[in-house]
C-alpha positions in Angstrom: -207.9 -190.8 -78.8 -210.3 -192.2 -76.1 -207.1 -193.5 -74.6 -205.5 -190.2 -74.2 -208.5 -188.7 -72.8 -208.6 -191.2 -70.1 -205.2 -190.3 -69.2 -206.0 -186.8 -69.1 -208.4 -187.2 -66.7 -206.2 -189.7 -64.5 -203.5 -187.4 -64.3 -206.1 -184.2 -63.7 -207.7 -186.6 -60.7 -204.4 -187.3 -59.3 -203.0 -183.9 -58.8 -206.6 -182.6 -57.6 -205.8 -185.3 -55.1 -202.4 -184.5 -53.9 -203.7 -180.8 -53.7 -206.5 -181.7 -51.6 -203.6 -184.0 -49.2 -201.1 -180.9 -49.3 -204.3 -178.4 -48.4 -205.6 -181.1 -45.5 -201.2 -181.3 -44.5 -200.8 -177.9 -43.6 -204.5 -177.7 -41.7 -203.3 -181.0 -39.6 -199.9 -179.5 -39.0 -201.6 -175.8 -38.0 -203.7 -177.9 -35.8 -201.3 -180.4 -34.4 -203.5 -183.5 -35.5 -200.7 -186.2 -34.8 -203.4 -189.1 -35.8 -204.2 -187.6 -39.0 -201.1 -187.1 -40.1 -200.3 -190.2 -39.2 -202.5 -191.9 -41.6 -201.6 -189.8 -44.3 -197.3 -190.8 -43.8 -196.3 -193.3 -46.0 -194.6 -196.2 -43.5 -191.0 -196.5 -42.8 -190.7 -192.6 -44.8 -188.8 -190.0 -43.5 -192.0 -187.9 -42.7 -193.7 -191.3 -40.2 -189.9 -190.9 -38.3 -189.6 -187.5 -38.3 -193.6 -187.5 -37.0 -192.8 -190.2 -34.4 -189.7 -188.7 -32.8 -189.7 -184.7 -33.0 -194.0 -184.7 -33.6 -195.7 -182.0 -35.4 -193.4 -179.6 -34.6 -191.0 -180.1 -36.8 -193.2 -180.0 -39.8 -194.2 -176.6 -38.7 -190.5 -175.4 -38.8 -190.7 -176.6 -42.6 -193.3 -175.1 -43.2 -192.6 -171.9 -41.9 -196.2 -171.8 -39.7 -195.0 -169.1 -37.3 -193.7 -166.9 -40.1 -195.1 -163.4 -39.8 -195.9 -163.1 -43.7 -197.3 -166.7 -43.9 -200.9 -165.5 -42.2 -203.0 -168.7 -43.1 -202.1 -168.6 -46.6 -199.8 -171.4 -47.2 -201.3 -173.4 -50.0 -200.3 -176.2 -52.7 -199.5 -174.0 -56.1 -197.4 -176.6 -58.6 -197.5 -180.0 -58.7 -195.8 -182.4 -60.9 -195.5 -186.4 -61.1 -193.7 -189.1 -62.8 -194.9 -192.5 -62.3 -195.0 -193.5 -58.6 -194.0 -190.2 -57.4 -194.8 -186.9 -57.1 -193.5 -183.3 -56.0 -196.1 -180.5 -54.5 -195.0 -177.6 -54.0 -196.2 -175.4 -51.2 -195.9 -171.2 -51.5 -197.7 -168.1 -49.9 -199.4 -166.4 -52.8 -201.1 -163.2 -52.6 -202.8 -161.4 -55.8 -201.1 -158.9 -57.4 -202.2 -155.3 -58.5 -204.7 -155.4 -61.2 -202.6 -155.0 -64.4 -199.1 -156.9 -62.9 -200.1 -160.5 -62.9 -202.0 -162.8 -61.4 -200.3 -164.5 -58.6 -196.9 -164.0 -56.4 -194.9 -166.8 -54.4 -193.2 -165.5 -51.6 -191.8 -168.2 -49.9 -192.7 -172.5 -49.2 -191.7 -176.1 -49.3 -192.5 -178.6 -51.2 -193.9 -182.7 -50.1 -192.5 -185.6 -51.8 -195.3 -187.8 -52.8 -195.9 -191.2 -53.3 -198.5 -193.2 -54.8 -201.1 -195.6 -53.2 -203.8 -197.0 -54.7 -205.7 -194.4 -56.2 -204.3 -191.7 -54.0 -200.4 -190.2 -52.4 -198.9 -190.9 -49.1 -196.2 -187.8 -47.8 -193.1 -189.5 -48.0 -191.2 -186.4 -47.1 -191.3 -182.5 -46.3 -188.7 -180.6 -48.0 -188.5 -177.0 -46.8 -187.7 -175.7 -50.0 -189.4 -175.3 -53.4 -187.6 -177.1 -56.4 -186.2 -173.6 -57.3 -185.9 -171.9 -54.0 -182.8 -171.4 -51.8 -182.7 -170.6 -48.1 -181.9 -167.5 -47.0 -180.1 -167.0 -43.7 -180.6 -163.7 -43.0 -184.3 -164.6 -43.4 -185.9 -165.6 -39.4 -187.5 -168.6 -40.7 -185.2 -170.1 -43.0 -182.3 -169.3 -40.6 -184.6 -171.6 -37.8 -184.9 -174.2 -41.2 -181.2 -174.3 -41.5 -180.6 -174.6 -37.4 -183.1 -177.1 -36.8 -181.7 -179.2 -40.0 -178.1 -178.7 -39.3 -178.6 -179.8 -35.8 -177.9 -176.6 -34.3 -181.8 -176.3 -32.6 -182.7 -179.0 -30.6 -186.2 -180.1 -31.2 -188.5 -181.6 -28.3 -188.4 -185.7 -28.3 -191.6 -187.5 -28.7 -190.0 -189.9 -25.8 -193.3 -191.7 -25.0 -192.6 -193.0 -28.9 -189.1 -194.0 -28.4 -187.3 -197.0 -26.6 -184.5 -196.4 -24.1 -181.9 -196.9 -26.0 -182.9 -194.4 -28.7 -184.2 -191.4 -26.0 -180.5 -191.7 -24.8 -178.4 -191.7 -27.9 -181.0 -188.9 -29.3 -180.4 -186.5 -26.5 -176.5 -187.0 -26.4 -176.4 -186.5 -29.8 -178.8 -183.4 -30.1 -176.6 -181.7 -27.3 -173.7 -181.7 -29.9 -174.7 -178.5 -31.5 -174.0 -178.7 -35.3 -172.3 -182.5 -34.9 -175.2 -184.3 -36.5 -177.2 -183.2 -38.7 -181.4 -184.2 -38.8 -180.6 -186.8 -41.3 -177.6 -188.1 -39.2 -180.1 -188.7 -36.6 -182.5 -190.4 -38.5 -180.1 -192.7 -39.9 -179.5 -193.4 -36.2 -182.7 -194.4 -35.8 -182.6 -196.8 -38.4 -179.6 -198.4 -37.7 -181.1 -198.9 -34.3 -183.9 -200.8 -35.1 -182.9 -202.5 -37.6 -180.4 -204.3 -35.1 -183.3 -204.3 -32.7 -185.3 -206.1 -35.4 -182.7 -209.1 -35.3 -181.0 -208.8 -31.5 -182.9 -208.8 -28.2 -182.1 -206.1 -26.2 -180.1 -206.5 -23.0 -181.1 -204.0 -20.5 -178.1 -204.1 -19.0 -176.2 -202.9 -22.0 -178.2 -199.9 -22.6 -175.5 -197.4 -22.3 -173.1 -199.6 -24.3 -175.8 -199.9 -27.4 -176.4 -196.2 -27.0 -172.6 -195.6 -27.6 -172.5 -198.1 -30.4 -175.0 -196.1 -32.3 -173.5 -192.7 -32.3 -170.0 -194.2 -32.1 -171.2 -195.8 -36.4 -173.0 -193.3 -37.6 -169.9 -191.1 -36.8 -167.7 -193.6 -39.1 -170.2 -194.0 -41.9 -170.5 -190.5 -41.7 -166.5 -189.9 -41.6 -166.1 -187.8 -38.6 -163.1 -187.7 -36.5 -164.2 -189.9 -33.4 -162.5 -190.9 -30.2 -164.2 -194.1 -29.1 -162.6 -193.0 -25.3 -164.5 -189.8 -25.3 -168.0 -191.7 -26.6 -167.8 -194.4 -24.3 -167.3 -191.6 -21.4 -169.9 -189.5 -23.0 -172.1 -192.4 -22.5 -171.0 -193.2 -18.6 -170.1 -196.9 -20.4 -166.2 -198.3 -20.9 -164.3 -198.3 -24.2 -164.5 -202.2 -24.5 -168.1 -202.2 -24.2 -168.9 -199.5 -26.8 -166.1 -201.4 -29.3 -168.3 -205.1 -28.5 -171.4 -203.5 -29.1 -170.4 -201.9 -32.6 -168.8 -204.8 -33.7 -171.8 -206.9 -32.8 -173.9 -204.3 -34.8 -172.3 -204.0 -38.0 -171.7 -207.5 -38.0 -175.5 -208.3 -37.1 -176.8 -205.7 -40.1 -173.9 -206.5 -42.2 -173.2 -202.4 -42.3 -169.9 -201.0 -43.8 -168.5 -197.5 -43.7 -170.5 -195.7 -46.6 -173.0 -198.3 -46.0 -175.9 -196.2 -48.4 -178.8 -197.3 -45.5 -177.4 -195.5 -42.7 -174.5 -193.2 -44.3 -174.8 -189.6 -45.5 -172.4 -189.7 -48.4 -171.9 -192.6 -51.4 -169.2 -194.8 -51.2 -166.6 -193.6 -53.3 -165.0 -196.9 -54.1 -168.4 -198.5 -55.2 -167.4 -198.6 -58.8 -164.5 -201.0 -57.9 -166.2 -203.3 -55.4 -168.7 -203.8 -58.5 -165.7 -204.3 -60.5 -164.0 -207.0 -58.2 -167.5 -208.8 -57.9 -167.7 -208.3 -61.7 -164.7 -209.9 -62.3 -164.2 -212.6 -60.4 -162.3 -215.3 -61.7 -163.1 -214.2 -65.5 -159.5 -211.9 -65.8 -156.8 -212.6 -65.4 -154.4 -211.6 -62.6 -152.9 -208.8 -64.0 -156.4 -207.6 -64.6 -156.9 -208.0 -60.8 -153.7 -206.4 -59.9 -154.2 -203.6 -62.1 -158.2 -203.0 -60.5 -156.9 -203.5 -56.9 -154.0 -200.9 -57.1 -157.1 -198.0 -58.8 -159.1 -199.2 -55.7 -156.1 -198.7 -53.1 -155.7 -194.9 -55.1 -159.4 -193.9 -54.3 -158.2 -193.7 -50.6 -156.3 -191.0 -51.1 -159.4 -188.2 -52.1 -161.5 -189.2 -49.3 -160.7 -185.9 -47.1 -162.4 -185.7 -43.7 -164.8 -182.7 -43.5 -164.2 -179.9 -41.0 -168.0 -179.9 -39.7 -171.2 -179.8 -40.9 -172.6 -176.4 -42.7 -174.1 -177.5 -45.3 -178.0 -177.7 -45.4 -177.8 -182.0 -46.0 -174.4 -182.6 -44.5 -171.0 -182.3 -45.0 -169.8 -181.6 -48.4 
């Protein structure tokens, strides 16, 4: 009994604390307190890039700060938790008419949690509620959809980002709806994660720059002439094939490569398979497994842009 008490009172203290971080979030974010919120990020999370390269602006657009019916009263209202993560929902809330309730949403987000210590780190800001949907036709969830679709460009934080970045970034964000904000994160990534292992050549900037968009256009599908990147990027065809074969090789990437691609690899089941089996069937078993991975080809259907809210479909 004493045992369930204490567990009780651990969860109550817990979601008193991510209430109080969601409460201090939107204050830092109304406030533009970059340092704060920079604590309060969990490291290598969506949230710390998206702070690092677009600032606080673009947690203002998910949380609908400059919505005329917001007025200051954006506020944590649900919050729920399994294990080392947790989901707070954000809402405006106004009291109703005495006899009709207590409380009424109108509209928020919600921050993905994660646990440290005795506290949360944001992970992520999700601009809808676990049971909303965005409405286009609404001013600030049609800027939510814009901004996320990659149809708004956002202001780089350039003083945060390397060369090579600012100028696959910028190219990228001038091809409205092409790549989405996840699509540029990935980007990102991808970017310093081969940074991580390869010095930079100075030289090569435009080249590496072309390397980047020219992958996460194949691990996101997209019909891509490697002539019209390279040009894009003032760099030759030979160069931007060099520098993506050196990257992919370097980070050991494939096409739905689950780190830096959008969508799931369809044929995952059977490369599990093939490592599964190795050597313990016999070949008509392998024959039989290879010609179900060859037929998987065949549904993998190029999408004709990007209008969904996380990508193409």
């Amino acid at each position: 009994m004493i045992g369930q008490v204490e567990n009780i009172t651990i969860r109550r203290e817990l979601a008193r604390a991510a209430a109080q971080l969601g409460a201090d979030f939107i204050g830092a974010v109304r406030a533009g307190e970059v340092e704060w919120l920079a604590q309060v990020v969990a490291h290598g999370s969506a949230a710390a890039l998206q702070l690092e390269i677009f600032g606080v602006r673009l947690f203002r657009v998910g949380l609908r700060l400059d919505e005329p019916q917001e007025q200051a009263k954006l506020a944590p209202y649900d919050f729920q938790f399994e294990g080392e993560v947790g989901l707070l929902e954000l809402g405006v809330i106004e009291p109703l008419p005495e006899g009709q309730g207590h409380l009424r949403r109108l509209f928020g987000s919600s921050l993905l949690l994660q646990a440290m210590g005795n506290g949360w780190q944001i992970s992520e800001l999700i601009p809808v509620n676990s049971d909303g949907n965005l409405q286009p036709d609404s001013p600030a969830d049609h800027e939510v959809l814009a901004v996320y679709q990659g149809r708004q460009v956002l202001h780089l934080q350039t003083a945060n980002l390397d060369m090579v970045e600012r100028l696959f970034l910028s190219k990228m964000q001038t091809q409205t709806g092409q790549f989405n904000l996840e699509e540029l994160l990935n980007a990102v990534r991808l970017w310093r994660d081969y940074r991580a292992k390869q010095a930079v050549n100075k030289r090569q900037i435009a080249s590496l720059a072309a390397a980047v968009e020219y992958l996460i256009s194949l691990f996101d599908y997209f019909q891509v002439d490697s002539r019209e990147v390279a040009q894009r990027y003032a760099t030759t065809t030979a160069a931007l094939l060099n520098r993506s074969r050196e990257m992919a090789q370097a980070l050991n990437a494939t096409q739905f490569d689950d780190r830096y691609s959008i969508h799931p690899d369809p044929v995952a089941h059977y490369r599990q398979l093939f490592k599964d089996i190795g050597g313990a069937f016999n070949q008509e078993e392998m024959e039989r497994a290879r010609r179900e991975y060859t037929k998987v080809f065949d549904t993998v259907e190029v999408p004709r842009d990007d209008t969904d809210f996380f990508g193409p479909g």
